[in-house]
Structures are given as C-alpha cells and as structure tokens.
C-alpha positions as CSV (number, residue, x, y, z in Angstrom):
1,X,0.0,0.0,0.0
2,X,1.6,3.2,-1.2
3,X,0.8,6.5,1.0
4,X,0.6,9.9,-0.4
5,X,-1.0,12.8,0.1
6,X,-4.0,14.9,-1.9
7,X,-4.2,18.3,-1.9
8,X,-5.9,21.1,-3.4
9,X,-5.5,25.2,-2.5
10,X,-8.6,27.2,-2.5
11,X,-8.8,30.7,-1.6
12,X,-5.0,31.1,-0.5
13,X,-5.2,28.0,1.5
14,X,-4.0,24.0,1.3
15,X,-6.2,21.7,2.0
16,X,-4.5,18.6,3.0
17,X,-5.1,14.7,3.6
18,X,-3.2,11.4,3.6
19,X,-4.4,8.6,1.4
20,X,-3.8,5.7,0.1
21,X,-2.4,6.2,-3.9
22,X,-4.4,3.4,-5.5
23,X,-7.9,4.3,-4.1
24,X,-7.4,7.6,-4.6
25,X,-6.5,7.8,-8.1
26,X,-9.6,5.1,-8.7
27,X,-11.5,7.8,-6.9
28,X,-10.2,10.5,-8.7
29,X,-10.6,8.5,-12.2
30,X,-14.2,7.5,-11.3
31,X,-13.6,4.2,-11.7
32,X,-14.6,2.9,-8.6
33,X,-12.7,3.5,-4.8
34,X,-14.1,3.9,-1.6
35,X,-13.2,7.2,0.7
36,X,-12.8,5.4,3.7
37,X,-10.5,3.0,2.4
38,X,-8.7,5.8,1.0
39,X,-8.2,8.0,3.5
40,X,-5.3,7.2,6.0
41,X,-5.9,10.5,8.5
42,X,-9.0,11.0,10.3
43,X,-8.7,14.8,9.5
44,X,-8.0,17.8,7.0
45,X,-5.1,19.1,7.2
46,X,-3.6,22.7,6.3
47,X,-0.4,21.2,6.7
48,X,0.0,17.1,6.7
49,X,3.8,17.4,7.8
50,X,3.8,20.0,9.9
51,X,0.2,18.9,11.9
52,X,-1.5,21.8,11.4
53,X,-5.4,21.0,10.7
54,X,-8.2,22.4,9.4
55,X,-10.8,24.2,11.2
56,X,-14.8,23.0,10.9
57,X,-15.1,27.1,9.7
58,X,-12.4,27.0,7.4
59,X,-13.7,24.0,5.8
60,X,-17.6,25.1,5.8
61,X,-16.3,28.1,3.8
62,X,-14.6,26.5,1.7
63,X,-16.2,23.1,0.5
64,X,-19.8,23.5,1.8
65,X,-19.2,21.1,4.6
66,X,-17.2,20.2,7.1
67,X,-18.3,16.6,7.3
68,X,-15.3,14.9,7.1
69,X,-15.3,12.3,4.4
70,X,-17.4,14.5,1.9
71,X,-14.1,17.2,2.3
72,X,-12.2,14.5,1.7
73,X,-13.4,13.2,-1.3
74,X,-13.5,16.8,-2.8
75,X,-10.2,17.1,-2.3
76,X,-9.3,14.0,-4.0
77,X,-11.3,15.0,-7.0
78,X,-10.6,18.3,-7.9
79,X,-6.9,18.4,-6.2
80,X,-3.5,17.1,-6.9
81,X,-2.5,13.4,-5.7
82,X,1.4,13.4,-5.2
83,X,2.6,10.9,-7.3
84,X,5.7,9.1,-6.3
85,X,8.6,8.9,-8.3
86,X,8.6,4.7,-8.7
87,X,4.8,5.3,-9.5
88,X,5.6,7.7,-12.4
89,X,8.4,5.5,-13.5
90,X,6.2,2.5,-13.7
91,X,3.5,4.3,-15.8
92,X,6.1,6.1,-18.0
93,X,7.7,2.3,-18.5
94,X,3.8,0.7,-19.7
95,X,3.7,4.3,-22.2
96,X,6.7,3.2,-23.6
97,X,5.8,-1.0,-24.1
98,X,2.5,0.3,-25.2
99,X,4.5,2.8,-27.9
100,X,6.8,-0.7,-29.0
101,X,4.3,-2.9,-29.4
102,X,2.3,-0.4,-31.9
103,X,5.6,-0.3,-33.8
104,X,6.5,-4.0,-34.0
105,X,2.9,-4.4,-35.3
106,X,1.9,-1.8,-37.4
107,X,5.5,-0.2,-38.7
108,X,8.5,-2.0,-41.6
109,X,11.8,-1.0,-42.3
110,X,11.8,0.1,-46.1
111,X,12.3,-3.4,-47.4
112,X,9.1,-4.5,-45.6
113,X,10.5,-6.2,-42.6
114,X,9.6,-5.4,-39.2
115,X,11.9,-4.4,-36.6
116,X,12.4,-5.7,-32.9
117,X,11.2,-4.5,-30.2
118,X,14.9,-4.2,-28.6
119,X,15.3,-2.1,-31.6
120,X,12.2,0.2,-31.5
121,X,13.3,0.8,-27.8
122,X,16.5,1.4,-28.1
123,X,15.6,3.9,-31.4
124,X,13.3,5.2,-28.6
125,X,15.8,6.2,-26.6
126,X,18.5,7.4,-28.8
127,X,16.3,10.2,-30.6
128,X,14.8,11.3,-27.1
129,X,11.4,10.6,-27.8
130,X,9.3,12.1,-24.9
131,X,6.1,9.8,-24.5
132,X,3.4,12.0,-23.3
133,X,0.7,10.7,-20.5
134,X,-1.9,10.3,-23.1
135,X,-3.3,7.9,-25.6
136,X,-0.7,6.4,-27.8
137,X,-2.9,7.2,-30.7
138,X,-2.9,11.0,-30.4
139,X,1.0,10.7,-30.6
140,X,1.6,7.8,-32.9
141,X,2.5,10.1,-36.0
142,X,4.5,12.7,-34.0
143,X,6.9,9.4,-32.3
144,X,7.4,8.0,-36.2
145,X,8.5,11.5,-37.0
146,X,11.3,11.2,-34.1
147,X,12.1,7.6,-34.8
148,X,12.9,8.3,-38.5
149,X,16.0,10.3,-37.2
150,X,17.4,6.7,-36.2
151,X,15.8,4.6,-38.1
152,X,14.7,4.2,-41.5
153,X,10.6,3.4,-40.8
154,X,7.7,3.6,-42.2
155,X,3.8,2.8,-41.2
156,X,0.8,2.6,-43.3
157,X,-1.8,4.8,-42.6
158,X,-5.3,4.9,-44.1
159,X,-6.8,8.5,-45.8
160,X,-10.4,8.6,-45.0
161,X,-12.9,11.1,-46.1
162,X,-15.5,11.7,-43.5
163,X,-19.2,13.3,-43.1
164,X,-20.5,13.9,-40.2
165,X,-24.3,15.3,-39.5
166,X,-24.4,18.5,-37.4
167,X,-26.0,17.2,-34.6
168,X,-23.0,15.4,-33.4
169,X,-20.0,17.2,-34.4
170,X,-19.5,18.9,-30.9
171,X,-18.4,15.3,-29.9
172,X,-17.2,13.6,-32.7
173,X,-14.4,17.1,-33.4
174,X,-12.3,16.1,-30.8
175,X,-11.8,12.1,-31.7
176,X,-11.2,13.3,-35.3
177,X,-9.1,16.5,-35.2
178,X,-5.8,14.5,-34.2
179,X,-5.8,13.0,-37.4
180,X,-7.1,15.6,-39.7
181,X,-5.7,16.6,-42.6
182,X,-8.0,19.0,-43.9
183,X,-11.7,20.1,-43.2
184,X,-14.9,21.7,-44.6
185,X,-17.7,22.7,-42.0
186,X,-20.9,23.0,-44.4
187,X,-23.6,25.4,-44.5
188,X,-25.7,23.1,-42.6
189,X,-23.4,22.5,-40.0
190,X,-22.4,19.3,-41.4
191,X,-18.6,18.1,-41.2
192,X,-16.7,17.3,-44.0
193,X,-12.9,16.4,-43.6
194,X,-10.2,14.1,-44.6
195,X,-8.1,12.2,-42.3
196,X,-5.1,9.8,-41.9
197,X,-5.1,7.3,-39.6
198,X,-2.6,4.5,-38.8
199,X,-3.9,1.2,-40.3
200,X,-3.4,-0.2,-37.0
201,X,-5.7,1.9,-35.2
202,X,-8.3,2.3,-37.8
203,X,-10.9,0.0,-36.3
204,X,-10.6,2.0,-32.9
205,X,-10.7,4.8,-34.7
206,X,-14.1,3.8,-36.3
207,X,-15.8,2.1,-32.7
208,X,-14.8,5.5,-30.7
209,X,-16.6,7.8,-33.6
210,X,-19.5,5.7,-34.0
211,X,-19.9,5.4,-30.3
212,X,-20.4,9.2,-30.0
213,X,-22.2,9.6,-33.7
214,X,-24.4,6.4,-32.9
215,X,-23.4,5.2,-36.5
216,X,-24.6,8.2,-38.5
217,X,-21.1,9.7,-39.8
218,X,-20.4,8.4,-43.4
219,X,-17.3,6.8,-43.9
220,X,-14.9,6.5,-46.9
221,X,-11.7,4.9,-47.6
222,X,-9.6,7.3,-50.1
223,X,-7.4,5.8,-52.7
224,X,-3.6,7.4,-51.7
C-alpha cells in the first residue's frame, strides 16, 4: 500500500489529507474507490507534515461542509494526488511497451521487414522521444517522425474522407481533429474532412466515432 497525500489550494489555503495512492487515483478516475479505504488520516489538514489541521469554519467556507469524508473526497477530485517517483516510472515504463508494441505491429523497415522491439526501444531512446501521459494514438505520428532520425521506418496509414451530421460534431471534433488533414464545416453545420489514420488503429478509430455519432457519420476509404 503506497501513501501519499492529496491536496488542493482554494482561496489562498492548502487543503490537505493522507491517502492511500491506488484508491485515490480510482476515486479520482471514477472508476470505482471507496473514501474510507482511501483515506489514512481521520482529519483535514492545512499542513499534513507540519500537523496543522483544518478548522470546521475554514472547511464550511470553503467546500460547503465540514463533514469529514465529503471534504475529503473533494479534495481527491478536484486536487492534486502526489505521485511518487517509482509510481511515475512505472506508468512512464507501460507508455513506452504500449508505444513498442504499436511499432512491432503496425510499422517496416523500407524493405518491408519489421523491426524488434529491442530495436524500436532502443531507437526510442536514442532520438529522445518524450512519451506523453496520453493515448498512444494521439502521438503515434508525432513518435514516427522522431524515430525516423534513427531509423529508417515507415507505417501505413489509411486516408479517409469523413461526413458527419451537425447534430454530433461537438463530440465527434475532438476524436477526429488529431488526425485531420483537412476540413470543410458546411452550410448546414455538417462536417466534412479528410483524415489519416494508422492502419493499426483504424478500427478504434471507427468504434470511438461511431460510439459518439451512434453510427450516423459516413465513412470512406480514399485511394492514396
């Protein structure tokens, strides 16, 4: 069980509470956690190191309430859970498997072979890719730009021309834009554009736009 400590600062003030890092961040994530398992200290703290806690007024001004585990879990919510440094190392180290293993799969030297992933790691490394805490298919393009500095790679990607109705392109914009390469908004509010997507994303691609356009953007598959 790792311990850490959430905190948030509102109006000039920290807000302060020891916790337990894995149901926190589930709590935080909203996938699942319980406050009372998370919480190590049976009080708010201004200060966790130095002791100093928070009063009943200072936290009814604040938050609302000064019930306890309802402060608590707002502070876990909307504050900052301290990550430790082997935590941050872990999750850096998955980004970075996760990044190889879309190579190995999806990306050939220029005489069609595929390359290792000692290799792709090691390429990783040498052209100082910086792996970002977010999906590895926002950045897949931007880390095959790097890695062609080392090595000589290529990945297929797929040029689709899409059309989405009006009605859904507040949500659909955001799951498209990354890969846009160009766009026409209609006089009906309609959604034209042209994207390029990695071949080996493509059907993630399609289940994540169809999940927010409940099947009703148009889909085709342009000849390069």
């Amino acid at each position: 069980m790792a311990q850490t400590t959430a905190r948030v600062t509102k109006k000039g003030k920290h807000y302060e509470v020891l916790v337990d890092l894995d149901e926190a961040l589930k709590i935080k994530k909203g996938t699942g956690g319980s406050v009372n398992n998370a919480v190590l200290t049976g009080a708010i703290f201004h200060n966790l190191k130095s002791g100093e806690m928070a009063s009943d007024d200072d936290m009814m001004n604040v938050f609302g309430t000064s019930v306890f585990e309802e402060v608590a879990e707002k502070i876990i919510k909307s504050g900052e859970i301290e990550l430790p440094l082997d935590y941050k190392r872990e999750e850096l180290d998955k980004k970075y498997k996760q990044v190889v293993d879309f190579i190995v799969k999806n990306a050939v030297s220029p005489s069609g072979l595929p390359y290792t992933p000692d290799r792709i790691m090691k390429a990783l490394h040498e052209a100082h890719v910086n792996v970002k805490n977010k999906p590895i298919d926002s950045q897949v393009e931007e880390i095959i730009d790097a890695l062609r500095n080392i090595l000589p790679i290529r990945i297929e990607m797929k040029r689709i021309k899409l059309h989405i109705p009006a009605s859904h392109t507040g949500k659909a914009y955001g799951i498209v834009n990354e890969y846009k390469q160009s766009e026409e908004w209609l006089s009906n509010g309609d959604l034209s554009m042209i994207v390029s997507v990695p071949a080996g994303l493509i059907m993630d691609f399609y289940d994540k736009l169809n999940g927010v356009t409940h099947g009703s953007a148009l889909a085709e598959e342009l000849k390069k």
